[in-house]
C-alpha positions as CSV (number, residue, x, y, z in Angstrom):
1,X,15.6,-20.8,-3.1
2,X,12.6,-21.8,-1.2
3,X,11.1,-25.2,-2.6
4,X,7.5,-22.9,-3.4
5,X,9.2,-21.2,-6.4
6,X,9.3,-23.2,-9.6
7,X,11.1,-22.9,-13.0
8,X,13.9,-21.2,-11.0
9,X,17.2,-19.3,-12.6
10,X,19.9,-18.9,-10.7
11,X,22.5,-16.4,-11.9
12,X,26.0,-15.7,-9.4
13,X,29.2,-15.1,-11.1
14,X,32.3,-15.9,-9.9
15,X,33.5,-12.3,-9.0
16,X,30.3,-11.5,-7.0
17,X,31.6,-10.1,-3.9
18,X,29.9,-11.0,-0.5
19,X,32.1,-8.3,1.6
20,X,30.7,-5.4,3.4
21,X,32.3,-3.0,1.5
22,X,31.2,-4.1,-1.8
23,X,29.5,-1.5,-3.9
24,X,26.2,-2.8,-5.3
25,X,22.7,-1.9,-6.4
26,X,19.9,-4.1,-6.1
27,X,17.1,-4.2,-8.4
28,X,13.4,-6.2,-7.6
29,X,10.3,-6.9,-9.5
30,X,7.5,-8.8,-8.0
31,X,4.9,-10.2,-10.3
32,X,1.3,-11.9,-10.0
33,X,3.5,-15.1,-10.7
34,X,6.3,-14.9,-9.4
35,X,9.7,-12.7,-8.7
36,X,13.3,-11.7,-9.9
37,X,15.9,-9.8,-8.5
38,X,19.3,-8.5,-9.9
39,X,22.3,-7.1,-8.4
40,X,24.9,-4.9,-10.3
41,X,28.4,-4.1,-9.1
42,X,29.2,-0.5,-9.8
43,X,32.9,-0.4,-9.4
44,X,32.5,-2.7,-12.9
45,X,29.2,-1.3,-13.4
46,X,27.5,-4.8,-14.4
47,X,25.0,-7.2,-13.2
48,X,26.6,-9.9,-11.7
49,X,23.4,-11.6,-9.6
50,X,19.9,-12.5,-11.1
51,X,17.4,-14.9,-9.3
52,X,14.3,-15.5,-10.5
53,X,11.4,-18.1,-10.0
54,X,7.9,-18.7,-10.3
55,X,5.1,-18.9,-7.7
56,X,1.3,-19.5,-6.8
57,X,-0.7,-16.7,-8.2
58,X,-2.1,-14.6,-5.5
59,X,0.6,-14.4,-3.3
60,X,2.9,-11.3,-4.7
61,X,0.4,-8.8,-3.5
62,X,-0.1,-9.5,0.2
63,X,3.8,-9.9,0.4
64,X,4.1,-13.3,1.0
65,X,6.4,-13.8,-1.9
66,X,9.1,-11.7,-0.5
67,X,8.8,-12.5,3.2
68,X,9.1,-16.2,1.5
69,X,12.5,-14.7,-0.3
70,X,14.0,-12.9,2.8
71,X,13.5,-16.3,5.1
72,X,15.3,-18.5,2.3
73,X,18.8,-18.9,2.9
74,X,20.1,-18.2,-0.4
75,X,18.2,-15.5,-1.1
76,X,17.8,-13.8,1.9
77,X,21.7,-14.0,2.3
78,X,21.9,-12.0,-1.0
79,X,19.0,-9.5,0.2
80,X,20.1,-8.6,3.2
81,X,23.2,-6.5,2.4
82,X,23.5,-3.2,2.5
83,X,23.2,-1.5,-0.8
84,X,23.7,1.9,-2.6
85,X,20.2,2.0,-3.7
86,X,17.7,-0.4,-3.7
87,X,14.8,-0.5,-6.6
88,X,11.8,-2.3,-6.4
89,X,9.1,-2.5,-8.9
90,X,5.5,-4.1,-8.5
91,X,2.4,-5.1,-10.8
92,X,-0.9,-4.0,-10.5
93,X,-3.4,-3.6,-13.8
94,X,-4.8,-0.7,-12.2
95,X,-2.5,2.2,-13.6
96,X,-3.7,5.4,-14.2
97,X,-1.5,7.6,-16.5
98,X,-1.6,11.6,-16.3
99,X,0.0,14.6,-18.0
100,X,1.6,17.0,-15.8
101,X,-0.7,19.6,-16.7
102,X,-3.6,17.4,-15.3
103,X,-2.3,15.9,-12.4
104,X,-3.3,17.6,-8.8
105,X,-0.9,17.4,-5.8
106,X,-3.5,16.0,-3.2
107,X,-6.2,15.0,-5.3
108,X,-4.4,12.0,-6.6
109,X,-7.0,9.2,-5.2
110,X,-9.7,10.9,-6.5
111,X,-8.3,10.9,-9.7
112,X,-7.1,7.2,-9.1
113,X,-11.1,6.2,-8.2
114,X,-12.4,7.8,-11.3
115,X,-11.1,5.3,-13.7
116,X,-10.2,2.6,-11.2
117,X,-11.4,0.6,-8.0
118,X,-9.5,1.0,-4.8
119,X,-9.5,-2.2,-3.0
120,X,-9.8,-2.8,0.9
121,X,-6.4,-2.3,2.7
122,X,-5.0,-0.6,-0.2
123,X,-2.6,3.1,-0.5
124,X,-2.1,4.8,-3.7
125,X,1.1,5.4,-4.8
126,X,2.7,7.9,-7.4
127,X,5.7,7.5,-10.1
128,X,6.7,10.9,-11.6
129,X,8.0,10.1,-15.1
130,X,10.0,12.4,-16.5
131,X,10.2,10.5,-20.2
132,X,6.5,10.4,-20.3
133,X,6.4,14.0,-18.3
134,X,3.8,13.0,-16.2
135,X,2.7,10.7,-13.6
136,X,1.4,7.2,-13.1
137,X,-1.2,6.6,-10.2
138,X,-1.7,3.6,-8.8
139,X,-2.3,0.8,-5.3
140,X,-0.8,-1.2,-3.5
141,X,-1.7,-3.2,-0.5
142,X,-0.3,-1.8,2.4
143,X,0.8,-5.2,4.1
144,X,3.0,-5.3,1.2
145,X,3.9,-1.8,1.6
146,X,5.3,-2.4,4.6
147,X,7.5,-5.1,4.0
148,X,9.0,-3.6,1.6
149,X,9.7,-0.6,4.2
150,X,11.2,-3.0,6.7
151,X,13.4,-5.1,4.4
152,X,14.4,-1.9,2.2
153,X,14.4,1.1,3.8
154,X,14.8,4.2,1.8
155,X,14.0,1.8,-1.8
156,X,12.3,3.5,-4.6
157,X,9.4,2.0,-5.9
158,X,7.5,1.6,-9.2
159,X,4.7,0.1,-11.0
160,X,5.9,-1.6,-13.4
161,X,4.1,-0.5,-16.0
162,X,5.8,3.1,-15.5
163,X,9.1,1.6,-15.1
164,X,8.5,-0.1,-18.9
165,X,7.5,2.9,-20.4
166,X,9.4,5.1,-18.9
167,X,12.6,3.1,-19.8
168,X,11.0,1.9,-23.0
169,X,10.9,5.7,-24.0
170,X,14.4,6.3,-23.1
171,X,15.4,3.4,-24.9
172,X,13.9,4.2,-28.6
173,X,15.0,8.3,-28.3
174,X,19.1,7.6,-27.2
175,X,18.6,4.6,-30.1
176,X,16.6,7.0,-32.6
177,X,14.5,4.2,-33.3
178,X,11.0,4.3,-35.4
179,X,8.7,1.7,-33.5
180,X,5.1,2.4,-33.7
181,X,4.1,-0.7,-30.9
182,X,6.2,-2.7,-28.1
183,X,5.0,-6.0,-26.7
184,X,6.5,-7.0,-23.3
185,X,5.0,-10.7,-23.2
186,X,4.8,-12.4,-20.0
187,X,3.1,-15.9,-18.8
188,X,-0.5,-14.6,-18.0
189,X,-0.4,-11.2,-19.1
190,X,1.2,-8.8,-21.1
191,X,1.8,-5.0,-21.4
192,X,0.9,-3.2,-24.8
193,X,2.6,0.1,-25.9
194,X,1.7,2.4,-28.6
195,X,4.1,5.2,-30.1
196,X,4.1,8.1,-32.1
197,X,6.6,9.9,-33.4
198,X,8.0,8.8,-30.0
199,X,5.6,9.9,-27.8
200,X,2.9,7.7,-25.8
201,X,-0.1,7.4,-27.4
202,X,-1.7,4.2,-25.6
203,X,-0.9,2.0,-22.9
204,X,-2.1,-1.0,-21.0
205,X,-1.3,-4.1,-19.4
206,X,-3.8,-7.4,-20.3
207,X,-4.4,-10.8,-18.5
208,X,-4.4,-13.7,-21.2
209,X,-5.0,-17.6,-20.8
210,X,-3.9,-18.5,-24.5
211,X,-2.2,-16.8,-27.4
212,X,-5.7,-16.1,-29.1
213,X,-6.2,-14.6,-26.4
214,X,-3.3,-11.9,-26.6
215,X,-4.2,-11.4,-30.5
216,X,-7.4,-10.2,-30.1
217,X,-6.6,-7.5,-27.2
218,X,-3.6,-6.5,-30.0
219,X,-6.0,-6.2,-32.7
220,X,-8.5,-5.1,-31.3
221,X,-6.8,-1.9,-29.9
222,X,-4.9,-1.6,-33.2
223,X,-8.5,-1.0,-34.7
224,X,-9.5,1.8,-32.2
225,X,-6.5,3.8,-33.5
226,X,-6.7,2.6,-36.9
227,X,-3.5,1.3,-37.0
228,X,-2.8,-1.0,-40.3
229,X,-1.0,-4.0,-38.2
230,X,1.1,-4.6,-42.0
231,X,3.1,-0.9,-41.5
232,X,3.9,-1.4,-37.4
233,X,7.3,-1.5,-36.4
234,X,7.4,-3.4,-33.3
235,X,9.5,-4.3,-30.7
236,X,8.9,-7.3,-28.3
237,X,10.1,-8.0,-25.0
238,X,9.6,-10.7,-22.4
239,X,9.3,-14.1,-22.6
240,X,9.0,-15.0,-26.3
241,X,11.7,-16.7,-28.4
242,X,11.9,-16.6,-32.0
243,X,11.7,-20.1,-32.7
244,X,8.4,-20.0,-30.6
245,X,4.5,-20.2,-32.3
246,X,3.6,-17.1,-30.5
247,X,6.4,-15.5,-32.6
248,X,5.6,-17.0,-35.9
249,X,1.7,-15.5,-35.3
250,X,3.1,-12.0,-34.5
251,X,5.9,-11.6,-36.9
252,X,2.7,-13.2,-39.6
253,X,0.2,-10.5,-38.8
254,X,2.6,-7.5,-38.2
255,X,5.1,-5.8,-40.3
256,X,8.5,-5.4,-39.4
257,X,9.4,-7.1,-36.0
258,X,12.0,-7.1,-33.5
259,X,13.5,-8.3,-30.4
260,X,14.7,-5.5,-28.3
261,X,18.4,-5.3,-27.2
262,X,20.1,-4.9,-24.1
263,X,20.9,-1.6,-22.5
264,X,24.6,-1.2,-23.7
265,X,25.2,0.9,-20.7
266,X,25.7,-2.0,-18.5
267,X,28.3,-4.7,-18.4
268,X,26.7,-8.4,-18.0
269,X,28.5,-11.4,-16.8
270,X,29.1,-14.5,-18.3
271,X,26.2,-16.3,-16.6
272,X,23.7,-14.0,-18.7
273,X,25.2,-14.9,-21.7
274,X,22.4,-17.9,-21.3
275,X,19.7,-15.5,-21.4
276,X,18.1,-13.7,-24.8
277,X,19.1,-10.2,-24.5
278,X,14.8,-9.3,-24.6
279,X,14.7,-11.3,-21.3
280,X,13.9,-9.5,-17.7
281,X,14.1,-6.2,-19.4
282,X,12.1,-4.4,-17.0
283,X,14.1,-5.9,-14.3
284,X,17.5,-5.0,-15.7
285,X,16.4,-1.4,-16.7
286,X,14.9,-0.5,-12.9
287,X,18.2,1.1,-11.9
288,X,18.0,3.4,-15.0
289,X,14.7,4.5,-13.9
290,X,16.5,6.5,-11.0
């Protein structure tokens, strides 16, 4: 991988096939600090590829990040085959969440401007989600945009804040599980979901410098909805271990907590047995998305 990326991982087993005729699907999440991509084989129907690495902030959203990954020789070796399908998924804090029943064919950056800014150079794009059964609104820069159209024709896209909740929400109803909150914890920010009875009642994704900072954005939304942080069950996701201080704080302040698990309807090679199972969730979730 190019030299710019730090803190890389590098994940290729052994019975990755490079031939033409290999059946694969390709999964990509671009970040404000960095990238990852993955790579499952569906004749065994598991993930056999996942690169990852960090990068300067600022440079995801004019594309640079990816051109950077399709010049690199390892990389760009890996992502430019020709796949089944080809998922990509993209940050931006500007997300604007609507119910079917409110969402306008045609209207959609009107209602996008009402509760966000549309920056210079930018087109709105839409995810129809089907678990949330409704749609998320959102921008991206076009330069970007049209990378992504040259390197990946015919590749669905995502924001991925839908992609988490709608994933997130098919997760907890196959599972039948009772979680009032999820935190998906990244370096610099972090998305914040709030459930009831299985149904959205809150999201929103928030930039952080220090752990502090994270607690107060958590409690501080947990007070709007007069939620008692003691009776929360909560999953978390991302990059937090359990023998970490961030941990210690949350599992301290909230009731029951736990790491979410790997979608068990993939297969994962040996390589990934390295990883916690709560690691690159989005990532490794974009192909169930659709």
């Amino acid at each position: 991988m190019p030299e710019t990326f730090g803190k890389a991982i590098r994940i290729i087993d052994e019975d990755f096939s490079r031939g033409p005729d290999a059946k694969q699907i390709l999964s990509i999440e671009l970040l404000p600090d960095g990238f990852s991509f993955a790579i499952l084989d569906v004749s065994s129907f598991s993930y056999q590829v996942l690169l990852a690495g960090e990068s300067p902030e600022g440079r995801v959203g004019s594309g640079g990040v990816l051109r950077s990954l399709l010049d690199d020789p390892q990389a760009g070796d890996l992502l430019r085959r020709p796949f089944l399908k080809t998922t990509v998924s993209c940050f931006t804090s500007q997300l604007t969440l609507l119910p079917n029943e409110l969402f306008i064919k045609g209207d959609q950056e009107l209602l996008h401007r009402f509760s966000c800014r549309l920056p210079e150079g930018h087109t709105i794009r839409i995810d129809r989600m089907n678990n949330l059964q409704g749609f998320g609104v959102y921008s991206l820069p076009g330069s970007l945009l049209d990378t992504l159209d040259d390197a990946f024709p015919g590749h669905r896209l995502w924001n991925t804040g839908s992609a988490l909740i709608e994933s997130m929400l098919a997760n907890v109803r196959m599972e039948a599980l009772k979680v009032d909150l999820i935190l998906h914890v990244r370096r610099g920010y972090f998305d914040l979901i709030l459930l009831e009875n299985n149904r959205l009642v809150f999201y929103n994704a928030f930039s952080y410098r220090i752990f502090d900072d994270l607690m107060y954005f958590l409690f501080y939304v947990l007070e709007q909805f007069e939620m008692d942080p003691k009776r929360l069950n909560t999953l978390l996701a991302g990059e937090l271990s359990m023998d970490s201080e961030p941990y210690g704080m949350l599992s301290g302040y909230l009731g029951k907590v736990d790491f979410i698990g790997r979608n068990d309807a993939y297969r994962y090679s040996r390589g990934f047995d390295e990883l916690p199972h709560h690691a690159h969730y989005n990532l490794l979730n974009l192909a169930f998305c659709g």
